[in-house]
mmCIF file as gemmi writes it, N, C-alpha and C atoms, coordinates in Angstrom:
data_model
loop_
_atom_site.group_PDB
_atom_site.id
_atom_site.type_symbol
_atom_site.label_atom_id
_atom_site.label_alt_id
_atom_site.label_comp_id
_atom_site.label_asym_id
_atom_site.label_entity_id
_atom_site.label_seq_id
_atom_site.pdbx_PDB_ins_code
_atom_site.Cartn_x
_atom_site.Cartn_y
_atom_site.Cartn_z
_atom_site.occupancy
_atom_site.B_iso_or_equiv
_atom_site.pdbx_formal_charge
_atom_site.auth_seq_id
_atom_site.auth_asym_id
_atom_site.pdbx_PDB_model_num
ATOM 1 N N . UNK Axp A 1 ? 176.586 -173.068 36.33 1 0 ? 1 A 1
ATOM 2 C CA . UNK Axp A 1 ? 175.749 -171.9 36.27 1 0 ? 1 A 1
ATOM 3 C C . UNK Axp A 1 ? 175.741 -171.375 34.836 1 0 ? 1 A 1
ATOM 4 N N . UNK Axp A 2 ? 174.856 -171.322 34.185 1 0 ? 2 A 1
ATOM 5 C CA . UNK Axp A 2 ? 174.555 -170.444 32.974 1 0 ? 2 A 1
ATOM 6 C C . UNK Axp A 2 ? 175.361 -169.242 32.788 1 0 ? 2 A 1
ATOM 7 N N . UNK Axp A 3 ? 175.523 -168.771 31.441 1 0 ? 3 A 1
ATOM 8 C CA . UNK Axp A 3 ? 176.381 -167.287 31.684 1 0 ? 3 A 1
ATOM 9 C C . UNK Axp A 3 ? 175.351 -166.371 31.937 1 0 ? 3 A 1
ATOM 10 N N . UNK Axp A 4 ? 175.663 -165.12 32.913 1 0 ? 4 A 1
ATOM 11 C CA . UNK Axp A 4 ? 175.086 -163.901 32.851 1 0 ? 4 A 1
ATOM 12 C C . UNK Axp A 4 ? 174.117 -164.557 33.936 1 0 ? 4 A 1
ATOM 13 N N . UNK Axp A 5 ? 173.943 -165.669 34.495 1 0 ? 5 A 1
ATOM 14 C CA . UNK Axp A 5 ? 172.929 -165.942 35.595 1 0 ? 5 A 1
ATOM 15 C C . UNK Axp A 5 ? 173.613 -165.32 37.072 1 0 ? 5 A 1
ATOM 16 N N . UNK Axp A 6 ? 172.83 -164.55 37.966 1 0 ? 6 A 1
ATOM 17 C CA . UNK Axp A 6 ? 173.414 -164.02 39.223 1 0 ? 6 A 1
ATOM 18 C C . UNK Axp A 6 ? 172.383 -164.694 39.978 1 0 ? 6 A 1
ATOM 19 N N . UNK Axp A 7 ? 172.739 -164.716 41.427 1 0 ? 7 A 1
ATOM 20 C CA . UNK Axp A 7 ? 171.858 -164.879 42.384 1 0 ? 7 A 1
ATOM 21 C C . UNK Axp A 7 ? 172.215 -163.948 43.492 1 0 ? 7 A 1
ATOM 22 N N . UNK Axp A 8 ? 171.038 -163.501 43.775 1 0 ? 8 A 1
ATOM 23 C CA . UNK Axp A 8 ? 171.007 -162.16 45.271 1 0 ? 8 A 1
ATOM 24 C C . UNK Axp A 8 ? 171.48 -162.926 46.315 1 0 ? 8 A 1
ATOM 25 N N . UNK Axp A 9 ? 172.351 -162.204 46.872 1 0 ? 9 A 1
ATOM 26 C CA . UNK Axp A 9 ? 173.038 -162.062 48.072 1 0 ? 9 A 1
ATOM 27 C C . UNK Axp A 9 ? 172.882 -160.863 48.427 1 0 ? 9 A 1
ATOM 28 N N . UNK Axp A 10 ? 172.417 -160.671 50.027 1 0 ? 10 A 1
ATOM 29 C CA . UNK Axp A 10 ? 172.23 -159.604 50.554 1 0 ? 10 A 1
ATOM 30 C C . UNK Axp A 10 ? 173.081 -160.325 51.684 1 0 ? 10 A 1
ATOM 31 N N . UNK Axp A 11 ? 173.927 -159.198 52.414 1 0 ? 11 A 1
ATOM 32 C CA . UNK Axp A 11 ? 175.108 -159.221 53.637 1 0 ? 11 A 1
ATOM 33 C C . UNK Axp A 11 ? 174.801 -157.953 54.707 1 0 ? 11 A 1
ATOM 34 N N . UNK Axp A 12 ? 175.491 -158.119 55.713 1 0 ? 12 A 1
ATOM 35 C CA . UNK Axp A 12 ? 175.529 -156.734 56.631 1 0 ? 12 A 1
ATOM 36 C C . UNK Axp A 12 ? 177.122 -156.465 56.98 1 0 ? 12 A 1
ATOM 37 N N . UNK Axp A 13 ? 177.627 -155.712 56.822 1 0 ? 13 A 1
ATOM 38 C CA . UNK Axp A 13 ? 179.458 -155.644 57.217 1 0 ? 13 A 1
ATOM 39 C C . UNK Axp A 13 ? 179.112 -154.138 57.955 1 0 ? 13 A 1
ATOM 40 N N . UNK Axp A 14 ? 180.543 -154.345 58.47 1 0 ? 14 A 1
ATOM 41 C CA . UNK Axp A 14 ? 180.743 -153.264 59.462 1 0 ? 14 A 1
ATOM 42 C C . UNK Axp A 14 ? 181.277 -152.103 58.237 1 0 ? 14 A 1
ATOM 43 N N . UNK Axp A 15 ? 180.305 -150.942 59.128 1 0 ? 15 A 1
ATOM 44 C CA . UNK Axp A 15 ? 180.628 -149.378 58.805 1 0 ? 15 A 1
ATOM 45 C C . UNK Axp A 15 ? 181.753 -148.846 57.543 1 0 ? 15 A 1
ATOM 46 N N . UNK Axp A 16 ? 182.732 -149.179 58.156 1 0 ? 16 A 1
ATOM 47 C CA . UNK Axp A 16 ? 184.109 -149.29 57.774 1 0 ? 16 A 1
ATOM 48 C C . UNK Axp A 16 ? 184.113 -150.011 56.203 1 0 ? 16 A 1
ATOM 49 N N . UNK Axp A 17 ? 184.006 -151.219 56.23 1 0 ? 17 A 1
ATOM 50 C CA . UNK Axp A 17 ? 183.896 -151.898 55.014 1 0 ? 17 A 1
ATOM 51 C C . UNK Axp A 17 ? 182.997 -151.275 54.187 1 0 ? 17 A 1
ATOM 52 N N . UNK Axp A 18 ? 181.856 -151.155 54.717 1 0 ? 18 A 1
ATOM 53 C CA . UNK Axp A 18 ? 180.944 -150.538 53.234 1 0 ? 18 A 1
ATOM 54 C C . UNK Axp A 18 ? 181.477 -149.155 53.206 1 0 ? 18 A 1
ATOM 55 N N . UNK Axp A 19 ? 181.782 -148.129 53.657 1 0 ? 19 A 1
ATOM 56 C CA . UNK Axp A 19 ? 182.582 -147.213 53.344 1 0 ? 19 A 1
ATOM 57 C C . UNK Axp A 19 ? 183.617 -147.554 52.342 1 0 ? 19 A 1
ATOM 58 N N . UNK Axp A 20 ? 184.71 -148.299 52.894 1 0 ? 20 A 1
ATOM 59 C CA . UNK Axp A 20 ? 185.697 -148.677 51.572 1 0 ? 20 A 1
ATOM 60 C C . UNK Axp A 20 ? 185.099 -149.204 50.142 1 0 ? 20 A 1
ATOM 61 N N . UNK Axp A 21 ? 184.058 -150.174 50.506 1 0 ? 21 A 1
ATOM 62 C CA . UNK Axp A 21 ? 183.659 -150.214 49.282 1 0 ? 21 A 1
ATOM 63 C C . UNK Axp A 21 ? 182.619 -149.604 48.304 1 0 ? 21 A 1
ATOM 64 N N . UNK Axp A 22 ? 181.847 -148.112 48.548 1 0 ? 22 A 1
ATOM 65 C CA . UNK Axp A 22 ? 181.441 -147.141 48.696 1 0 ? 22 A 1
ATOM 66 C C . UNK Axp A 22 ? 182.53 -146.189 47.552 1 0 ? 22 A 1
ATOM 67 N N . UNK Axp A 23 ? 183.794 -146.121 48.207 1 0 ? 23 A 1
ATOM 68 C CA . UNK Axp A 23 ? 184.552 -145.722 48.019 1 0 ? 23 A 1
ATOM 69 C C . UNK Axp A 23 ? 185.423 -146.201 46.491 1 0 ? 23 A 1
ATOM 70 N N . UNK Axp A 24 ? 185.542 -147.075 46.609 1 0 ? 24 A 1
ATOM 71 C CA . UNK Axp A 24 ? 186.271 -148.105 45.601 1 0 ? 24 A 1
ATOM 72 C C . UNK Axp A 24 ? 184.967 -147.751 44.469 1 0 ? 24 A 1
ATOM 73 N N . UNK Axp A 25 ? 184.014 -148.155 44.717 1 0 ? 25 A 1
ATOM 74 C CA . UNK Axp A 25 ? 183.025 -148.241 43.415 1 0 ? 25 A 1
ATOM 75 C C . UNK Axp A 25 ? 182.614 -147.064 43.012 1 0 ? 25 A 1
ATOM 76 N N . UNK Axp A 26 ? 182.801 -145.57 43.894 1 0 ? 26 A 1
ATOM 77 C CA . UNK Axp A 26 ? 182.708 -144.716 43.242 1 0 ? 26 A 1
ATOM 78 C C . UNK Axp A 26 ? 184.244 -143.741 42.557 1 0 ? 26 A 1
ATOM 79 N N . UNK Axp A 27 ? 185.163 -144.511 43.116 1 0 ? 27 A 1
ATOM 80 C CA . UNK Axp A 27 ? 186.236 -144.629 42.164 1 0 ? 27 A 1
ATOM 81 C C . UNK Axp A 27 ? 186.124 -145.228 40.795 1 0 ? 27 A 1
ATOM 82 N N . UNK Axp A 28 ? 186.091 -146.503 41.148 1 0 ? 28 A 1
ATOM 83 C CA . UNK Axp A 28 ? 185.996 -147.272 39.329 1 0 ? 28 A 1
ATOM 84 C C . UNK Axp A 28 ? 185.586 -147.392 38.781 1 0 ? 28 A 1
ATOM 85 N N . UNK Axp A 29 ? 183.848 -146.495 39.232 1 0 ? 29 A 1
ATOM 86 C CA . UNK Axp A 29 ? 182.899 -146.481 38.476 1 0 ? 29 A 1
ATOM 87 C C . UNK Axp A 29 ? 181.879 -148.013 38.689 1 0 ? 29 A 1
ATOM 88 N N . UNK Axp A 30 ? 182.735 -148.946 38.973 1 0 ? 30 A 1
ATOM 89 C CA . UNK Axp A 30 ? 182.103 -150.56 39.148 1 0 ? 30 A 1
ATOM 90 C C . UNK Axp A 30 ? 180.486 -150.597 40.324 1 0 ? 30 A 1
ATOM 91 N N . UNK Axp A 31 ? 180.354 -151.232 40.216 1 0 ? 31 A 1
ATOM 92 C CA . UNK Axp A 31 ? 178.858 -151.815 40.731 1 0 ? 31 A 1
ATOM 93 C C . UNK Axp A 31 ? 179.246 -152.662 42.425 1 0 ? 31 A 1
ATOM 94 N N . UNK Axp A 32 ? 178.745 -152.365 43.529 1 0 ? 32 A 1
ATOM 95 C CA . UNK Axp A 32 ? 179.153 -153.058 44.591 1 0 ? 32 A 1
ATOM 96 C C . UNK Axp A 32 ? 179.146 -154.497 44.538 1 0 ? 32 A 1
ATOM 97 N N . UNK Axp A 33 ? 178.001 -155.154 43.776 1 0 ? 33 A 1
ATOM 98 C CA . UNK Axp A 33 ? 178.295 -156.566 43.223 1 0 ? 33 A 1
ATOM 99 C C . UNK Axp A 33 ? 179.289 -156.58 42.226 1 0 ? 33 A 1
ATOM 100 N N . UNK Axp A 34 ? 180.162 -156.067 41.766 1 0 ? 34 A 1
ATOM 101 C CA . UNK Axp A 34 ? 180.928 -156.384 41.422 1 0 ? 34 A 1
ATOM 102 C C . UNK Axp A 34 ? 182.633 -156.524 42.143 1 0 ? 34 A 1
ATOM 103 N N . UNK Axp A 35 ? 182.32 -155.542 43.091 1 0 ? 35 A 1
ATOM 104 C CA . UNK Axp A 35 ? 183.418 -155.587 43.978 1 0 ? 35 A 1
ATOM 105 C C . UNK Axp A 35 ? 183.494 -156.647 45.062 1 0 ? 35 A 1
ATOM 106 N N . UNK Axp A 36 ? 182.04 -156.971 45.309 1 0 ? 36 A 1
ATOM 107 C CA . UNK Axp A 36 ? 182.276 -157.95 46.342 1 0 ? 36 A 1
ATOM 108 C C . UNK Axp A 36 ? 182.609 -159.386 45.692 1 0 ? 36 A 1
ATOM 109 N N . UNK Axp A 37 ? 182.073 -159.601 44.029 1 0 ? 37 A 1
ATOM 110 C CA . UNK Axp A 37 ? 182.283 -160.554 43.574 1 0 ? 37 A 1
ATOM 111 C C . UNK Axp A 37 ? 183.751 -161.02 43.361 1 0 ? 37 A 1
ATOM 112 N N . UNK Axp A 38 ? 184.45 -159.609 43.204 1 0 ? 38 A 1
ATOM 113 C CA . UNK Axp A 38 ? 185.607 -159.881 42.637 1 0 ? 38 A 1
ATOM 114 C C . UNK Axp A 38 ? 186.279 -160.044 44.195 1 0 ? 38 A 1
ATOM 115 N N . UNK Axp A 39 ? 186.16 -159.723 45.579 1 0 ? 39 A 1
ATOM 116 C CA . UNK Axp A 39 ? 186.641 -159.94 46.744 1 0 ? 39 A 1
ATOM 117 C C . UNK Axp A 39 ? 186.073 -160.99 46.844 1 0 ? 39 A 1
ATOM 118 N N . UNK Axp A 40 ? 184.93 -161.96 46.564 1 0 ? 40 A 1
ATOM 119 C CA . UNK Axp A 40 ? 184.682 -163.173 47.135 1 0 ? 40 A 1
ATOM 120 C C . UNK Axp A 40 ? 185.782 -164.361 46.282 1 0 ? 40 A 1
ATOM 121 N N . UNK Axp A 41 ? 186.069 -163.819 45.095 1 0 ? 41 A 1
ATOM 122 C CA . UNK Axp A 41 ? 187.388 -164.495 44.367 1 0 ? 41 A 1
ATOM 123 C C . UNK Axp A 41 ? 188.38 -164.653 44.769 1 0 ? 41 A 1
ATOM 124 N N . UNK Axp A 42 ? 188.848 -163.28 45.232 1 0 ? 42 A 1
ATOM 125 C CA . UNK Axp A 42 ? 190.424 -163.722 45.563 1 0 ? 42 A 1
ATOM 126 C C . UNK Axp A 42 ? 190.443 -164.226 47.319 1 0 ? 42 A 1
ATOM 127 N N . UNK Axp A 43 ? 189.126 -164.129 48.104 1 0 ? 43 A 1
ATOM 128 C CA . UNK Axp A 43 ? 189.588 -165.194 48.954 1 0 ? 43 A 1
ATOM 129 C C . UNK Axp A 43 ? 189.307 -166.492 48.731 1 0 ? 43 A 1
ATOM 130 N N . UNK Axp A 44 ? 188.746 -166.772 47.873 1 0 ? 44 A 1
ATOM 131 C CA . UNK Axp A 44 ? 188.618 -168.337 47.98 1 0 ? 44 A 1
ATOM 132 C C . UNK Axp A 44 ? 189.697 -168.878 47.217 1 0 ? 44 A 1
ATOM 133 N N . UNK Axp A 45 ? 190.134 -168.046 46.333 1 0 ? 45 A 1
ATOM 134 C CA . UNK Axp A 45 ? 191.865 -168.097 45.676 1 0 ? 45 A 1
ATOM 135 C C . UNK Axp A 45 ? 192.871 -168.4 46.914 1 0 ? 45 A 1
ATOM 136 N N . UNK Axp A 46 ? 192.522 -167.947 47.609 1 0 ? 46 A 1
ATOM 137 C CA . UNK Axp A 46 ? 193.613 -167.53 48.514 1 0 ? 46 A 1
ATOM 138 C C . UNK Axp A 46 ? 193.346 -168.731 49.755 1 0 ? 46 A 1
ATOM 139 N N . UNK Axp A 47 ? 192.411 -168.917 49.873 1 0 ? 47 A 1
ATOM 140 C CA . UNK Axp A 47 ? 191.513 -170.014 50.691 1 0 ? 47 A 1
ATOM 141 C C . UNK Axp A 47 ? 192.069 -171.632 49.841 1 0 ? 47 A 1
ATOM 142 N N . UNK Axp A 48 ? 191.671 -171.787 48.804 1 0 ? 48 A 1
ATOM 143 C CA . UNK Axp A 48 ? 192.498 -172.838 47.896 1 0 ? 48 A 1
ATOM 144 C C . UNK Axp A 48 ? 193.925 -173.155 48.11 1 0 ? 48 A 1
ATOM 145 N N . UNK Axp A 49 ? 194.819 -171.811 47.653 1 0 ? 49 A 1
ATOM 146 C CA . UNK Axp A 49 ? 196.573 -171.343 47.768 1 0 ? 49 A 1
ATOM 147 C C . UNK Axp A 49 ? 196.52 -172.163 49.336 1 0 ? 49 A 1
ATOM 148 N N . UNK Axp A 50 ? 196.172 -171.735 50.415 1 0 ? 50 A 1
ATOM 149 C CA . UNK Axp A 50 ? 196.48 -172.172 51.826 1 0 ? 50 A 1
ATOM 150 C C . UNK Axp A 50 ? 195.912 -173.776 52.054 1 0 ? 50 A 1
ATOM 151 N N . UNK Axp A 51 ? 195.085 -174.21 51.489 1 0 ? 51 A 1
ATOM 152 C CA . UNK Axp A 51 ? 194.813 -175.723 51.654 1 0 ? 51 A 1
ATOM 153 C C . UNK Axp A 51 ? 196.206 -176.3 51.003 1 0 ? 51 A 1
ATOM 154 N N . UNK Axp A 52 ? 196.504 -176.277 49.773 1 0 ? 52 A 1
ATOM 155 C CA . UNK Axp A 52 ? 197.335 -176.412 48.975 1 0 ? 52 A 1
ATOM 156 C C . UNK Axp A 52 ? 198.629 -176.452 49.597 1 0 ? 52 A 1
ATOM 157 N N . UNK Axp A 53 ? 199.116 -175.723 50.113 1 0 ? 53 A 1
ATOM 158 C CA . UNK Axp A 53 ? 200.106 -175.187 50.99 1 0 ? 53 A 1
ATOM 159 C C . UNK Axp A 53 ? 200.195 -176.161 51.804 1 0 ? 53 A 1
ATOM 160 N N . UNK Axp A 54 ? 199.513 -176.198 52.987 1 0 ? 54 A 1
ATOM 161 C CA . UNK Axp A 54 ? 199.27 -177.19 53.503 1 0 ? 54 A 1
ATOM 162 C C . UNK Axp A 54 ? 199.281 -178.726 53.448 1 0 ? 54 A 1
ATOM 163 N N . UNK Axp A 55 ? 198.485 -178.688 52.314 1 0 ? 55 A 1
ATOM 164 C CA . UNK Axp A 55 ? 198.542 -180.676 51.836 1 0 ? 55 A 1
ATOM 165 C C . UNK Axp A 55 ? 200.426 -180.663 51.495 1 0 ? 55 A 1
ATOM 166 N N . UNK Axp A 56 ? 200.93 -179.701 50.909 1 0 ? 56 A 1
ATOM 167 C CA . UNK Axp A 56 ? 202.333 -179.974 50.191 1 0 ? 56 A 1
ATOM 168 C C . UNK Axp A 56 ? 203.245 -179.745 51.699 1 0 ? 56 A 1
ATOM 169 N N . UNK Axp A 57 ? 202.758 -179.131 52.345 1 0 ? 57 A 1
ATOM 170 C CA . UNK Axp A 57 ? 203.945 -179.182 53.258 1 0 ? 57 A 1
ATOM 171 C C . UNK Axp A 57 ? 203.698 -180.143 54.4 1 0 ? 57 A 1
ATOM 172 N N . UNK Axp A 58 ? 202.861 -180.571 54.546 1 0 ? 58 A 1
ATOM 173 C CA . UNK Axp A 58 ? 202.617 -181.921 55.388 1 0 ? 58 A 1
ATOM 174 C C . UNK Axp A 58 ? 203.217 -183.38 54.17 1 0 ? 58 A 1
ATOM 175 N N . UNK Axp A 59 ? 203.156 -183.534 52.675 1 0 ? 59 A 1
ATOM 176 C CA . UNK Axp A 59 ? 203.982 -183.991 51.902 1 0 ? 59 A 1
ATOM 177 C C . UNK Axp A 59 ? 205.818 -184.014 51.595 1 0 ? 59 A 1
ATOM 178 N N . UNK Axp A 60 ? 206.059 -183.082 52.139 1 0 ? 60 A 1
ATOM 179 C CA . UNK Axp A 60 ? 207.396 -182.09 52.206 1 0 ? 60 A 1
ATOM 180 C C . UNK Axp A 60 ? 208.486 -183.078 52.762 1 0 ? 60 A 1
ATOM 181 N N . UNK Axp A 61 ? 207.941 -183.525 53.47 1 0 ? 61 A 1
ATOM 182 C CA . UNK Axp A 61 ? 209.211 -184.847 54.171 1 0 ? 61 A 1
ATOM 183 C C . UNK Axp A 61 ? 209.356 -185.943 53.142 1 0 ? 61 A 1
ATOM 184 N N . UNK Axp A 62 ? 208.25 -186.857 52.444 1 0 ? 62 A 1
ATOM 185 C CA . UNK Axp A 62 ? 208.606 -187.187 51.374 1 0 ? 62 A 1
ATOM 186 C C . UNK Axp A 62 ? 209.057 -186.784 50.234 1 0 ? 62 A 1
ATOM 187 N N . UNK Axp A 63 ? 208.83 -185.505 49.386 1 0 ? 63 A 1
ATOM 188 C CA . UNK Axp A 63 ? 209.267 -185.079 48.393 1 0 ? 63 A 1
ATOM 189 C C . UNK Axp A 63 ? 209.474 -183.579 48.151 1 0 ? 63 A 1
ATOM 190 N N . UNK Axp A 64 ? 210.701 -183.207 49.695 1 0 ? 64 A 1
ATOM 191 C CA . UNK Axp A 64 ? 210.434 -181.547 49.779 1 0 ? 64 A 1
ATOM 192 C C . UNK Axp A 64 ? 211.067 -180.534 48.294 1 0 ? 64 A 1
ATOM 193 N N . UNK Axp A 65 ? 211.441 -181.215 47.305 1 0 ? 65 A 1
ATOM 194 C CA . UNK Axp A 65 ? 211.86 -180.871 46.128 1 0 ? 65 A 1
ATOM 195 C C . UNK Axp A 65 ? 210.693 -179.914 45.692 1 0 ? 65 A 1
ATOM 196 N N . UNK Axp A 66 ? 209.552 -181.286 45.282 1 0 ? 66 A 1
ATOM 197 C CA . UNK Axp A 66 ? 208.554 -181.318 44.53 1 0 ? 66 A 1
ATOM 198 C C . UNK Axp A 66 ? 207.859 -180.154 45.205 1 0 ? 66 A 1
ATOM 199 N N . UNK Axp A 67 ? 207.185 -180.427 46.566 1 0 ? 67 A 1
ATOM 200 C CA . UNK Axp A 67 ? 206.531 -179.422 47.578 1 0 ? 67 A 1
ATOM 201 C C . UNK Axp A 67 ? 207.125 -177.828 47.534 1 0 ? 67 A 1
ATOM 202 N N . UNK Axp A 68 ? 208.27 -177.543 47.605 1 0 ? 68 A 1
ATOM 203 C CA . UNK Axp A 68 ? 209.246 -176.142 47.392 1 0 ? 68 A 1
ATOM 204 C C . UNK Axp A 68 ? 208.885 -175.317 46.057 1 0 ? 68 A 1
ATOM 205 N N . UNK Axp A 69 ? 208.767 -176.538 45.267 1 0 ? 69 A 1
ATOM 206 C CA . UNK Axp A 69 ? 208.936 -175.714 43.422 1 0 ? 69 A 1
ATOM 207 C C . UNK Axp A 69 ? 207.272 -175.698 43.736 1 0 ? 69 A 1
ATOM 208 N N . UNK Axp A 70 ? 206.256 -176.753 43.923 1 0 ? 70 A 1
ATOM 209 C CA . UNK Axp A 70 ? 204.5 -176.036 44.051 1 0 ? 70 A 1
ATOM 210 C C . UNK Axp A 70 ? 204.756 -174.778 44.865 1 0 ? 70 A 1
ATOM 211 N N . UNK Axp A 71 ? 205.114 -174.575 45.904 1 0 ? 71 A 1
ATOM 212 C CA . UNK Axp A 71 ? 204.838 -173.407 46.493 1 0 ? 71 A 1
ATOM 213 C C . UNK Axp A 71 ? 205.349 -172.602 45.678 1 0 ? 71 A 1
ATOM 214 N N . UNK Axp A 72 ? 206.569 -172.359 45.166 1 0 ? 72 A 1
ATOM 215 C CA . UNK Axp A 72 ? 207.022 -171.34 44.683 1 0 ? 72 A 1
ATOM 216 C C . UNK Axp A 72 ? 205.606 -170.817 43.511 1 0 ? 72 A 1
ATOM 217 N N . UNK Axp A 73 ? 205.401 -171.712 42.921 1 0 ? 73 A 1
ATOM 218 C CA . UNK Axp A 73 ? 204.726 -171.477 42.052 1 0 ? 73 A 1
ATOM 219 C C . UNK Axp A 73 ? 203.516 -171.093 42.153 1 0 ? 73 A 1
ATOM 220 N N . UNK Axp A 74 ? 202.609 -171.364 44.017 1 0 ? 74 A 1
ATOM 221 C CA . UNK Axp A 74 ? 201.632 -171.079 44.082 1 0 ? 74 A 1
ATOM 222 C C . UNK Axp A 74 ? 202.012 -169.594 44.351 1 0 ? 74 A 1
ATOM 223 N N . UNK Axp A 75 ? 202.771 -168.833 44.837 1 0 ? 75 A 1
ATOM 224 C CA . UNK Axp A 75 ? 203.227 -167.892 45.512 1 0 ? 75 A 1
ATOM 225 C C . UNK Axp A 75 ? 203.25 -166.787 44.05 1 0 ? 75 A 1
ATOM 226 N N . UNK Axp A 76 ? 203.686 -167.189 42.915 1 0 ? 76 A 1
ATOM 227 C CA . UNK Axp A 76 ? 203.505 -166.447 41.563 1 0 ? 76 A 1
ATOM 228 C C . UNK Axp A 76 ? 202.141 -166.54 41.329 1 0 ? 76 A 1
ATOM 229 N N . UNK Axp A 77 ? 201.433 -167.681 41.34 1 0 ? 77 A 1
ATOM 230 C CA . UNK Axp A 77 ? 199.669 -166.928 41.045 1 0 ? 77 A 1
ATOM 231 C C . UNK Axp A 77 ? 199.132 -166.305 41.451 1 0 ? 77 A 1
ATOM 232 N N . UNK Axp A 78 ? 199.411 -166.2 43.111 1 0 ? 78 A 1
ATOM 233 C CA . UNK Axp A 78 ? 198.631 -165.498 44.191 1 0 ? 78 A 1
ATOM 234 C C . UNK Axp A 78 ? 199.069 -164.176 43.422 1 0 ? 78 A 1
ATOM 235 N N . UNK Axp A 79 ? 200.354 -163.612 43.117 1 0 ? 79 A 1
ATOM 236 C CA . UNK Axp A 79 ? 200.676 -162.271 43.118 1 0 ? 79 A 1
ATOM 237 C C . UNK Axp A 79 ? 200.258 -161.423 41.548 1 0 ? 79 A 1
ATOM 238 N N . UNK Axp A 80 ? 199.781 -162.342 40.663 1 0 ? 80 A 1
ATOM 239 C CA . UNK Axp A 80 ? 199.328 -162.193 39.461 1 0 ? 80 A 1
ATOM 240 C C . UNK Axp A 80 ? 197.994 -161.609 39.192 1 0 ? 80 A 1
């Protein structure tokens, strides 16, 4: 994707959610596309972290060393 290129997304969420984020953006001043952009990040972060997780701990019987120290380490990005 080019820099500075967006594409429209229009969504419907429950009550609740657009309230919070309503809320949030007239806290930080930020733009609702920007909040949802930055929430569509950290789940697919987090969506990645759990595949990951997964492939290493189904690996874990062969090399639960190796598998232990990735997690640890995925477990420091997530919290970063």
């Amino acid at each position: 994707m080019r820099q500075g290129h967006r594409e429209k997304l229009s969504v419907t969420v429950d009550p609740h959610l657009y309230a919070v984020v309503e809320r949030h953006a007239e806290r930080t001043k930020l733009s609702r596309s920007k909040i949802v952009e930055e929430a569509i990040r950290v789940w697919e972060r987090g969506r990645l972290a759990a595949l990951a997780r997964e492939g290493y701990r189904k690996s874990a019987p062969e090399d639960l060393a190796d598998a232990e120290a990735y997690l640890a380490a995925l477990d420091e990005i997530e919290e970063a």
